[in-house]
C-alpha positions, 0 to 999 in steps of 0.5 A: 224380721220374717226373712231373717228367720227364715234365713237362719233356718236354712243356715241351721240345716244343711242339708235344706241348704244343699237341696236347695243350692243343687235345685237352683242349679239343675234349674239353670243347667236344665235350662241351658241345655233346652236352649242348646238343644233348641236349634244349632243357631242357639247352640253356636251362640251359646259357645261363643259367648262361653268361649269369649268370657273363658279368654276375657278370665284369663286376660284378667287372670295374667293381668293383660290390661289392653286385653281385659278391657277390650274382652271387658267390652266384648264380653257385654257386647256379646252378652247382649247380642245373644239375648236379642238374638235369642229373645224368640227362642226364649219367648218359645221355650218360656210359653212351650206347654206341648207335652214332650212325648209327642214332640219328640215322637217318632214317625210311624211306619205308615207315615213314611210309607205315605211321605215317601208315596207322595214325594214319588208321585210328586216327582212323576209329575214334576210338580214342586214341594217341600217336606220337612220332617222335624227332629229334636229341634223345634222348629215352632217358630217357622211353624207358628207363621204358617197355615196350623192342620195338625192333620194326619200325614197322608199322601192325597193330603200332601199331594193336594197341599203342593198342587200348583197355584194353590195357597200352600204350593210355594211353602212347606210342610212341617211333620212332627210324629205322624200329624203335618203340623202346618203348610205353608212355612218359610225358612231362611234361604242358605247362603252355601257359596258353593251351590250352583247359581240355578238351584231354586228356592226351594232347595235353598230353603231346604238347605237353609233349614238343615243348618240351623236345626237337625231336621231333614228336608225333602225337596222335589223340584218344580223343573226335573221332578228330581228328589232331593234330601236336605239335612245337616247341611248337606243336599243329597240326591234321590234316585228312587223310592228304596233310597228315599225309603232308607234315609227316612228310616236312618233318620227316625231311627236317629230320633 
């Protein structure tokens, strides 16, 4: 048969043999670290199964019977669980085309001159909004929901976008490089304990997108006109232009 030559082909050359076997590996590996890199949710789970199927070996390696089946069954359960969770983000990687130049690029000095001009104006009127910068982290699948502009960022355009009782103003800005990718995005509120009860939405929002990918949030609030930054689940207070100035330089240069 036809494939059992070509199956004896490629046992009669090695060294076609180990080409292939390192591709189907880099392959998968390759494959893994997108999905690592993808969102700190995949990443979480992607360690958490490796480190319940690392303990199911070794239940099976010391011949635990009570612990192999039960690891056994964990094991599957777990398999499972990580594949419908992460069912979008395989859907998202499979179908991303985007060139990954642009993607990762980084925010010229202009466009931090125009989010940081926009954000103070928004404060001086103490008019509500939310600004997400993306990092490596795709943040596709919020985006994908809102209102696409891919628009250059520039302070009228950000500050006509939060104008009360407009479509756009309870949502939030995506940037990625220098264009506002979308507005109008939701995000998954934290469930931080610890905050205080009368921090808005918001906030929560911002706080909410900072857990889950390596991206910064800046939040103005509706009722203060206080600048806040949201990034690596951690909310930090903004005093005035030169501070915001610098964490938007600390994270760009991060990228």
């Amino acid at each position: 048969m036809w494939y059992e030559n070509i199956q004896n082909f490629i046992n009669n050359n090695a060294w076609l043999k180990i080409t292939i076997d390192a591709y189907l590996v880099f392959i998968v590996i390759t494959f893994i670290i997108f999905l690592i890199a993808y969102s700190k949710k995949t990443f979480f789970l992607i360690v958490s199964l490796l480190l319940i199927f690392a303990i199911n070996f070794v239940a099976h390696f010391l011949d635990l019977g009570l612990s192999s089946k039960l690891y056994d069954f964990i094991s599957f359960a777990a398999l499972i669980f990580t594949i419908v969770v992460l069912a979008p983000d395989f859907r998202n990687i499979i179908n991303y085309k985007q060139d990954l130049k642009e993607k990762f690029m980084s925010s010229s000095e202009k466009t931090k001159t125009e989010i940081a001009d926009a954000v103070m104006y928004l404060s001086s009127k103490k008019i509500g909004a939310i600004i997400t910068i993306e990092g490596h982290n795709s943040l596709d699948q919020y985006a994908e929901r809102a209102i696409q502009l891919n628009a250059e960022v520039s302070k009228e355009l950000l500050i006509n976008i939060f104008i009360p009782n407009t479509p756009l103003h309870d949502g939030a800005v995506i940037v990625r490089g220098n264009k506002i990718r979308c507005a109008g995005a939701y995000y998954v509120l934290t469930q931080h304990n610890e905050l205080d009860k009368t921090t808005g939405s918001r906030h929560r929002a911002g706080l909410g997108i900072s857990e889950v990918t390596d991206s910064l949030t800046i939040i103005c609030s509706e009722e203060t006109g206080k600048i806040s930054i949201a990034t690596e689940g951690f909310m930090i207070p903004i005093t005035d232009r030169d501070k915001l100035m610098e964490y938007l330089e600390m994270f760009v240069d991060k990228k």
